[in-house]
C-alpha positions in Angstrom: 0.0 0.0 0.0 1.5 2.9 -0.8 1.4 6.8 1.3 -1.3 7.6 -0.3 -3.9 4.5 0.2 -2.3 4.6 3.9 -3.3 8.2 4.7 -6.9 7.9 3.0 -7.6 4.5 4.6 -6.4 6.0 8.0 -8.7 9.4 7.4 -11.6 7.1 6.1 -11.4 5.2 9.3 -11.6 7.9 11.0 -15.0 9.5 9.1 -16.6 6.4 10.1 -15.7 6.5 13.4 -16.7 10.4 14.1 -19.9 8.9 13.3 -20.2 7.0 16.3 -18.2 9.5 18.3 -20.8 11.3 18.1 -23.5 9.3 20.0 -20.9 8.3 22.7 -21.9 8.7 26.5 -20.1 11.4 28.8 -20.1 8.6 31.3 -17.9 6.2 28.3 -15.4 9.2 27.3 -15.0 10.0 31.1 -14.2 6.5 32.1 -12.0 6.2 28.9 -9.9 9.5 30.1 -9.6 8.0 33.3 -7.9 4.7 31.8 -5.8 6.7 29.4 -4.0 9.1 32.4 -3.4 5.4 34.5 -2.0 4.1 31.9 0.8 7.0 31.0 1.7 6.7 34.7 1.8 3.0 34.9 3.9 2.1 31.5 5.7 5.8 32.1 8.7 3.2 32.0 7.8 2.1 28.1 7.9 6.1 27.4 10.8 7.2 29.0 12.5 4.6 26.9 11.1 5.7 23.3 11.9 9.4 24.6 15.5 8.3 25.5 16.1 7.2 22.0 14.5 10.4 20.2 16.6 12.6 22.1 19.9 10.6 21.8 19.0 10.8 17.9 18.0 14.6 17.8 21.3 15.6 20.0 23.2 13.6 17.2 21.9 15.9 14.9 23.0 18.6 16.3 19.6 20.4 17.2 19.3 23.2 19.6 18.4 23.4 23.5 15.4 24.6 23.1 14.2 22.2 20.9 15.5 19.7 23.1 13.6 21.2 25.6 10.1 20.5 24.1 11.2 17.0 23.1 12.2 15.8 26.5 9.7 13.6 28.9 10.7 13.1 32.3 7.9 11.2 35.0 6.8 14.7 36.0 6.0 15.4 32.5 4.1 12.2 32.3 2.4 13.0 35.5 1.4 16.6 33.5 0.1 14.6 31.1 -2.0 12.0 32.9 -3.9 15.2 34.9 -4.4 16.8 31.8 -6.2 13.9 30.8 -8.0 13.6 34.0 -8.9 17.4 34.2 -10.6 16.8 30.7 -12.7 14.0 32.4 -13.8 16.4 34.7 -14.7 19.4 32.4 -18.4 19.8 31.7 -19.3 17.9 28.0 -20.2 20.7 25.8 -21.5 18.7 23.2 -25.9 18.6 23.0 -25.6 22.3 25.2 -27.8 24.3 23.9 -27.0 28.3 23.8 -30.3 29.6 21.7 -33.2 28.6 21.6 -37.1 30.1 20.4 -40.3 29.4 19.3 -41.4 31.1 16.1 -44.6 32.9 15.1 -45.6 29.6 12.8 -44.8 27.6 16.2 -41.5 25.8 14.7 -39.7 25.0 17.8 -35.8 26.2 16.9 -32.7 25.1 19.3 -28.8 25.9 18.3 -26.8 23.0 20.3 -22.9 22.4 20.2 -21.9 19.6 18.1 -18.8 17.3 17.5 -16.5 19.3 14.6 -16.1 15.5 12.9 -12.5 14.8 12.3 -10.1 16.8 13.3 -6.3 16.4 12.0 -3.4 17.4 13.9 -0.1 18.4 12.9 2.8 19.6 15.3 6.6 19.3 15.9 8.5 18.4 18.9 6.5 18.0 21.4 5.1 14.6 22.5 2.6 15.9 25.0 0.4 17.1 22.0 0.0 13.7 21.8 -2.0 13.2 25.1 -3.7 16.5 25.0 -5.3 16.5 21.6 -6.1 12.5 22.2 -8.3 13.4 25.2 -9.6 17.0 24.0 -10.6 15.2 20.6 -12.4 12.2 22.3 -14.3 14.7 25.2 -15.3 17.0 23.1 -17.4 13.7 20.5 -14.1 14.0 17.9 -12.2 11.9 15.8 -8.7 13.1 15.4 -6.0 12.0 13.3 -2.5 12.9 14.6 0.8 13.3 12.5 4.0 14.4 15.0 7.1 15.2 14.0 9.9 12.9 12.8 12.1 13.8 15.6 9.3 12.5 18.7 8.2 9.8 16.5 9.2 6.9 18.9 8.1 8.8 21.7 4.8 9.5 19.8 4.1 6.2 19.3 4.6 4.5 22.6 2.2 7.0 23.9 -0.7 6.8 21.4 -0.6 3.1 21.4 -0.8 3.3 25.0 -3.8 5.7 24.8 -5.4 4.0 21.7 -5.5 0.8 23.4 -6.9 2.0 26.5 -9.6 4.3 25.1 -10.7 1.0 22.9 -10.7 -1.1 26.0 -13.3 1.4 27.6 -15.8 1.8 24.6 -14.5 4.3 22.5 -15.1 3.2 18.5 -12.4 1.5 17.4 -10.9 4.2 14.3 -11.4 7.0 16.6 -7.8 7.4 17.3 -5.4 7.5 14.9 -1.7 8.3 14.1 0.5 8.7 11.3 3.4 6.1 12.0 5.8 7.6 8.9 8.4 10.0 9.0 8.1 10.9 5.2 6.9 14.7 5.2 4.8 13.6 1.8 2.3 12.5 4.9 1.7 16.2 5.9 1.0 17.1 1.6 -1.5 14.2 1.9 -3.2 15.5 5.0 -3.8 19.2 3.7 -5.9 18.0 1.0 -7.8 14.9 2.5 -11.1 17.3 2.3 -13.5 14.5 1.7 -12.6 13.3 5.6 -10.9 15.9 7.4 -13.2 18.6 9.1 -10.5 20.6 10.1 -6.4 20.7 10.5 -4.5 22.4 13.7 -0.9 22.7 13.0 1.3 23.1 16.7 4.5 24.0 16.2 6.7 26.4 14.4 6.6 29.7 12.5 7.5 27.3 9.0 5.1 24.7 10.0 1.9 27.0 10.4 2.9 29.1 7.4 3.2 25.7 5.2 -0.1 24.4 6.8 -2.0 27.5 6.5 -0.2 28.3 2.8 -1.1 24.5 1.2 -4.0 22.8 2.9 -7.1 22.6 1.5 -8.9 21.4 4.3 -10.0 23.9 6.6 -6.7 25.6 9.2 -7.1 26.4 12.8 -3.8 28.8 13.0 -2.2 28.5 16.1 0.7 31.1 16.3 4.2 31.6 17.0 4.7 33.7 20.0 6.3 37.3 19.6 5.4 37.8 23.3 6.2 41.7 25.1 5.9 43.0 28.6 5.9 46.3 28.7 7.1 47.9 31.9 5.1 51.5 32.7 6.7 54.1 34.6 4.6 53.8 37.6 5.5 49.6 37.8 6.7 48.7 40.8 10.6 47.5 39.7 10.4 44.5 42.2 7.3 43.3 40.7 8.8 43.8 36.9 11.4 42.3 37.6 9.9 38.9 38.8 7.5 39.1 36.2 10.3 39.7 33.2 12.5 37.0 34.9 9.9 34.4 34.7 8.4 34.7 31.2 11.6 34.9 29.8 13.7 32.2 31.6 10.9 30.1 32.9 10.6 28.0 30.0 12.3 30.0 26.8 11.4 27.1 24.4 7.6 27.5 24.4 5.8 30.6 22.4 4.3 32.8 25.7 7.7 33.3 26.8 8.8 36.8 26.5 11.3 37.8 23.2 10.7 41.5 23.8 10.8 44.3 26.8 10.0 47.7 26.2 10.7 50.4 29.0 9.1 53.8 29.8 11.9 56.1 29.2 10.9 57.8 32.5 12.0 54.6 34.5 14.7 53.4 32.0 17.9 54.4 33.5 17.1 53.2 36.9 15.3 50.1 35.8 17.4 48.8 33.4 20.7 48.0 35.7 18.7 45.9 37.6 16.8 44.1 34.4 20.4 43.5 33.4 21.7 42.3 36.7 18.8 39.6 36.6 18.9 38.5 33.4 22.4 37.9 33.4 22.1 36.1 36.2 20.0 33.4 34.0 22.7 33.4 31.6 20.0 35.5 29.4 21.6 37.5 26.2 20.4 41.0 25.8 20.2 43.1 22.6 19.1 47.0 23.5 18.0 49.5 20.9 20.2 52.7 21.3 18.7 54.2 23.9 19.1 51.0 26.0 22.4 50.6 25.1 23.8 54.2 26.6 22.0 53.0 29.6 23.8 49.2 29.9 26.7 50.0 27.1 27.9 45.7 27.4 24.3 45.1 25.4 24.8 43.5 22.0 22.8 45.9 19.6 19.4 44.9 18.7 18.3 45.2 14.7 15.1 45.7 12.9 15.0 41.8 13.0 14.8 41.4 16.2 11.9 42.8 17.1 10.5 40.3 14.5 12.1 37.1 16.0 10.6 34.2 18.1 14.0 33.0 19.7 12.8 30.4 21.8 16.1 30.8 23.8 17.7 32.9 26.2 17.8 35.4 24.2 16.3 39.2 24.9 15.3 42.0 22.9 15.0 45.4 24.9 13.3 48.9 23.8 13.5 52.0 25.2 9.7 53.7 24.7 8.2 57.5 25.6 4.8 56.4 26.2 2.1 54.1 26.7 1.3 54.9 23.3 5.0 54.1 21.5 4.4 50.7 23.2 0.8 49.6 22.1 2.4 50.9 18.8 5.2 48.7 18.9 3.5 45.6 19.7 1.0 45.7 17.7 3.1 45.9 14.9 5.5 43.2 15.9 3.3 40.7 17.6 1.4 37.9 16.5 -1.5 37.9 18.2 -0.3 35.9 21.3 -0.1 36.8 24.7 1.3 40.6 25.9 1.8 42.0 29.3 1.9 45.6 30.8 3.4 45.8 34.3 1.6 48.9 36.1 0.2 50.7 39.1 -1.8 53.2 36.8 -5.7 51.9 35.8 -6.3 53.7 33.5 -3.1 53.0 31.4 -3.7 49.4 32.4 -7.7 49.7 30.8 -6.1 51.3 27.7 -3.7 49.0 27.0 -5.9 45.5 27.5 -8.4 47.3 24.7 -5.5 48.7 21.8 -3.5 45.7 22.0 -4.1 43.4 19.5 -3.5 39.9 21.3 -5.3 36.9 22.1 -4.3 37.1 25.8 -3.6 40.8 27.4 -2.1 40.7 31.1 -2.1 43.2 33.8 0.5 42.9 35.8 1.2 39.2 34.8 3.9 36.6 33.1 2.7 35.8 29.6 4.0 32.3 30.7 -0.2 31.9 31.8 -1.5 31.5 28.5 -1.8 27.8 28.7 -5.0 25.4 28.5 -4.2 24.3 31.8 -3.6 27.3 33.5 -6.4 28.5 32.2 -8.6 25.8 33.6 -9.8 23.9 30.1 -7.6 20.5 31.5 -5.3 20.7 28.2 -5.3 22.5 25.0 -5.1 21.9 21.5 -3.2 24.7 21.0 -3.3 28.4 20.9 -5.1 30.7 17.9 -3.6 33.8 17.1 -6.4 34.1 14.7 -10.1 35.7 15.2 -12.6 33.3 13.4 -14.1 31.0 15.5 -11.4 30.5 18.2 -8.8 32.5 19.7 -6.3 31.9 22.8 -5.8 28.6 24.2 -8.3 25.9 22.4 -9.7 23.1 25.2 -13.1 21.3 24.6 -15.2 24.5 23.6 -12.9 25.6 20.4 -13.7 21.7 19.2 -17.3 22.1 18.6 -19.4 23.3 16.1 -23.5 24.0 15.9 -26.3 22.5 14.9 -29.8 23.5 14.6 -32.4 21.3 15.8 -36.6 22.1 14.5 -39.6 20.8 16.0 -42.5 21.0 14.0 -45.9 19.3 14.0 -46.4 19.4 10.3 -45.4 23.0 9.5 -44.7 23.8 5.7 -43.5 27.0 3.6 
């Protein structure tokens, strides 16, 4: 069989099984969660071994920290995982909730109601936990889901989905639900973006080149999750101690993932005083910093920051750092950098803080906040598909809600037009 027949019989597999998804019991998909987080903990062993092997491979080839970083599974990982799972089982089903409903003049009996999306195809790089999350998300919310990871997790990928797949079967799921793309060759992703006759939808999760291909090619219908040109901007009235924790933590928390910080701007008022200290603590995290010129005659050992910069997701310990008049220069300077991710403002002033939540253009605008929040499971939804930087249908961190669709439902008693 060649790539081709695989991917269509896999996606066809799939169509049948949304099918029957779709009439599955919130008591079966809980119970099914429930086995699938046991069973990451209890064959954690299994994983760990496939992960030791990916990263051996990808440190052979000479890829960098961070990606490293978003590849590596340790138990505590795994133990991420398995809640994420279970805090899906214990999210509300959205799927028959009704959010409209009325009764016409000709007494037609109209109700909107959230429905299963259908098949829902993943695509993402690097990080194995996507795995779990989009698994359990897909199968809560009445989904079928077809998953294709990237080359460099793919051992890692598959001890875990088989893991899942078999558990989830085991507890009444239909069988086809679940299912993953075993092959390396990137002619799988071509396939996917135009498997229209069974895909509902495609999420890509990963980086800048991914979503642009994704979005760029497919045929199917794109969920875009962004990269993450994420900014704090510090105000003159912030407090410095409060900055500073704040700046510290959303760029050296986790530099690898997209709501870390790439970018600080500073209220010239504050600069000179604040900025010593910035430095201090970020070299301190062994964090590079590249200052616009006005940052630099402040801390003269900055590298100088170029035009690029302010357009660059490093996804490392790496720091770009602008010197602003106003409140205004700032909004200005995100909103024509960003992508639509997560930005912070660090403030005692109301008012600038009310300003700058509505003229930033962001899926996720903090007051006085790390970025480093805008997560599914900080934000409650148990795990997340991913985050949209775009404005149809979803935006901000996707859980079980971003994964339906509508359907009317009409009562009649022999109405006609």
């Amino acid at each position: 069989m060649d790539l081709e027949e695989l991917m269509q019989q896999k996606a066809a597999a799939a169509k049948q099984a949304a099918y029957k998804m779709a009439l599955v019991s919130t008591v079966v998909k809980n119970q099914a969660l429930a086995a699938m987080a046991d069973v990451l903990e209890k064959r954690s062993s299994l994983i760990l071994q496939a992960n030791a092997e990916d990263l051996t491979e990808a440190r052979e080839k000479g890829m960098k920290r961070s990606y490293l970083d978003r590849l590596m599974l340790d138990e505590n990982r795994i133990s991420q995982m398995a809640e994420g799972l279970r805090q899906i089982a214990a999210l509300p089903d959205p799927i028959g909730e009704g959010n409209y409903s009325t009764i016409r003049p000709n007494g037609l009996e109209i109700r909107r109601v959230q429905v299963p999306l259908g098949v829902i195809g993943i695509v993402y790089e690097a990080r194995p936990n996507v795995t779990a999350d989009a698994a359990g998300l897909c199968l809560k919310s009445g989904n079928a889901v077809l998953l294709r990871g990237g080359s460099e997790a793919i051992r890692s990928n598959q001890a875990i989905f088989s893991l899942l797949a078999e558990a989830a079967y085991h507890s009444g799921i239909p069988e086809g639900s679940l299912q993953f793309v075993e092959t390396t060759d990137r002619k799988a992703v071509d396939i996917m973006l135009h498997l229209n006759r069974y895909l509902d939808v495609i999420i890509p999760r990963g980086g800048a080149g991914l979503i642009r291909r994704v979005v760029e090619s497919s045929s199917v219908p794109v969920i875009e999750t962004g990269s993450g040109i994420c900014h704090t901007f510090v105000d003159e009235t912030a407090d410095f101690a409060m900055a500073l924790k704040i700046a510290v933590n959303a760029k050296t928390s986790r530099p690898s993932v997209c709501n870390a910080m790439e970018t600080l701007l500073v209220h010239e008022a504050i600069a000179p005083e604040f900025l010593p200290r910035l430095q201090a603590a970020m070299e301190e995290k062994k964090v590079e910093l590249r200052g616009c010129a006005q940052a630099r005659q402040i801390c003269p050992s900055m590298k100088e920051a170029t035009e690029e910069d302010w357009a660059t997701e490093y996804g490392d310990l790496i720091l770009s750092i602008k010197v602003v008049r106003d409140l205004e220069e700032a909004i200005d300077h995100i909103n024509r950098y960003n992508t639509g991710h997560s930005e912070t403002i660090v403030t005692e002033n109301l008012a600038n803080a009310h300003k700058f939540q509505r003229a930033v253009d962001a899926a996720a605008v903090y007051v006085n906040a790390s970025t480093r929040f805008t997560d599914g499971f900080e934000f409650g939804f148990g795990a997340e598909i991913g985050i949209s930087t775009q404005k149809l249908h979803a935006r901000g961190p996707m859980g079980l809600q971003a994964l339906t669709g509508m359907k009317y439902l009409i009562y009649g008693e022999g109405q006609i037009r």
